[in-house]
C-alpha positions in Angstrom: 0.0 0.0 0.0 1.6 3.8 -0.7 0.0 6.8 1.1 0.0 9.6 -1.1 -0.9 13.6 -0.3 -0.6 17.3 -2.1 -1.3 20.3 -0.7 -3.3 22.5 -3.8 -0.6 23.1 -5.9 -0.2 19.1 -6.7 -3.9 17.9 -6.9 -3.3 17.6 -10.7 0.2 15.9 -10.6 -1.6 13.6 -7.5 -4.1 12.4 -9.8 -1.7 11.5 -12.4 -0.1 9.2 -10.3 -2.9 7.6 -8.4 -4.0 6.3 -12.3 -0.5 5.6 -13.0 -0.6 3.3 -9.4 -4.0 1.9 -10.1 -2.7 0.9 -13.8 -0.1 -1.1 -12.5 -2.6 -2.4 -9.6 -0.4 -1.2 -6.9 -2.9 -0.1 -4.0 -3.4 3.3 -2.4 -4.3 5.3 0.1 -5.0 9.1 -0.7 -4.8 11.5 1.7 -6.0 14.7 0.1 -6.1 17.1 -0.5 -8.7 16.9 -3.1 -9.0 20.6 -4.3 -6.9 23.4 -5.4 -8.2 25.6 -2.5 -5.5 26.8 -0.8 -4.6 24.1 2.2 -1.2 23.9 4.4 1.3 21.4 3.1 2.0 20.1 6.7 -1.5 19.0 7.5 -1.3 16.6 4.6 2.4 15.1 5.2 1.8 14.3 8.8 -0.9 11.4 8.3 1.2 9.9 5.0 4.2 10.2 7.4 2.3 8.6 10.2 0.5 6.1 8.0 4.0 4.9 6.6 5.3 5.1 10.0 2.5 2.7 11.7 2.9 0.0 8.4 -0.4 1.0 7.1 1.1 1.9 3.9 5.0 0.4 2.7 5.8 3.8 0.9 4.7 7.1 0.9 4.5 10.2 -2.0 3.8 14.1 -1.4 3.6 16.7 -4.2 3.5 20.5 -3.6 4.2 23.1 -5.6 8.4 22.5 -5.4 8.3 19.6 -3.6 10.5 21.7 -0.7 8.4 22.6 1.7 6.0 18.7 1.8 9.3 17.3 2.0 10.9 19.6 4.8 7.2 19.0 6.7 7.8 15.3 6.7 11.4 15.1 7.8 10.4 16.8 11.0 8.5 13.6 11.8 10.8 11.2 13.6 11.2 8.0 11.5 10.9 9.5 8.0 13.7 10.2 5.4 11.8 11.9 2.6 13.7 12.6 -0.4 12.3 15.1 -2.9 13.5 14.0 -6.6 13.2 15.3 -10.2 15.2 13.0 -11.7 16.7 9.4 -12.1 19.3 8.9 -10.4 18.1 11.0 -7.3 15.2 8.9 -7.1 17.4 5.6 -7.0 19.9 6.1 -5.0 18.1 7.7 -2.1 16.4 4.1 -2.1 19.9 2.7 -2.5 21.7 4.1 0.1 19.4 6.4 2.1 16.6 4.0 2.3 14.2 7.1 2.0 10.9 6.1 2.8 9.0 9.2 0.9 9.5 10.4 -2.1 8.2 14.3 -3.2 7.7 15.5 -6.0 7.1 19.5 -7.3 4.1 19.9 -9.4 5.5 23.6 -10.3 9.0 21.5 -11.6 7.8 17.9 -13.2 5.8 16.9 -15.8 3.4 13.8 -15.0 5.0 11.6 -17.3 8.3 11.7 -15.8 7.0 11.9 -12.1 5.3 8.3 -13.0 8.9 6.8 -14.1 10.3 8.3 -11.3 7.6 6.7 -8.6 8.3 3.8 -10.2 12.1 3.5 -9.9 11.3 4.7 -6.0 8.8 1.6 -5.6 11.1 -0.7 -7.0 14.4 0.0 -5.7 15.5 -1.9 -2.5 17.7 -0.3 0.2 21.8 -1.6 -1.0 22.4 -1.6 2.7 25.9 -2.9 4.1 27.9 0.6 4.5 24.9 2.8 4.0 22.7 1.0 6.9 25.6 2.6 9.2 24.6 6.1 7.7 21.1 5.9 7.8 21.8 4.6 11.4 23.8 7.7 12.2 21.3 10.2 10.3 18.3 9.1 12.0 20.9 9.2 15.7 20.9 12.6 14.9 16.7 13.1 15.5 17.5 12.1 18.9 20.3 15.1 19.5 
């Protein structure tokens, strides 16, 4: 299951990827919002964050307008490493070797065709582990600081 959320500036990009998910029947949860009335980007990546968090959902995706500020929301939540991406190799290796467990996108920045491929290589990269466990370990040491 993926959780994914937009503030107004990503409803379009949003729905984009929901079809692009339900063509490949990978479930989802949507979190809103659902109109392009002005809402605040935090109240929608706290439940994603908390839904990834409690292993509701495997995966989680916000869109605003850049992709910054979602993405700066959901790393104040202990436990997440969101990664905001816009292209390839970003969105592979913070799977790689960050084991990011959000990915954000900018609505303002991508097109919906490349945000798709992008989700995709997210979903389907696994964590490489072995020296990069020990800097995840240490990043996430530093919430506790």
């Amino acid at each position: 299951m993926i959780a994914i959320g937009c503030d107004h500036g990503g409803v379009t990009l949003k729905a984009e990827l929901m079809k692009h998910l339900a063509e490949k029947q990978i479930p989802f949860k949507d979190f809103g919002t659902y109109t392009e009335e002005s809402c605040d980007y935090p109240d929608i990546a706290k439940p994603v964050c908390e839904s990834v968090l409690s292993g509701e959902c495997e995966k989680g995706v916000l869109i605003c307008g850049t992709g910054i500020g979602i993405s700066m929301a959901a790393n104040k939540i202990h436990g997440i490493r969101a990664a905001l991406c816009h292209d390839y190799f970003s969105a592979k290796y913070t799977r790689l070797h960050n084991d990011s467990n959000i990915i954000a996108f900018g609505a303002r920045v991508i097109g919906p065709g490349l945000a798709c491929e992008l989700l995709d290589v997210f979903l389907n990269t696994g964590f490489e582990g072995g020296r990069h466990a020990l800097r995840v370990e240490k990043m996430m040491n530093l919430e506790k600081e």
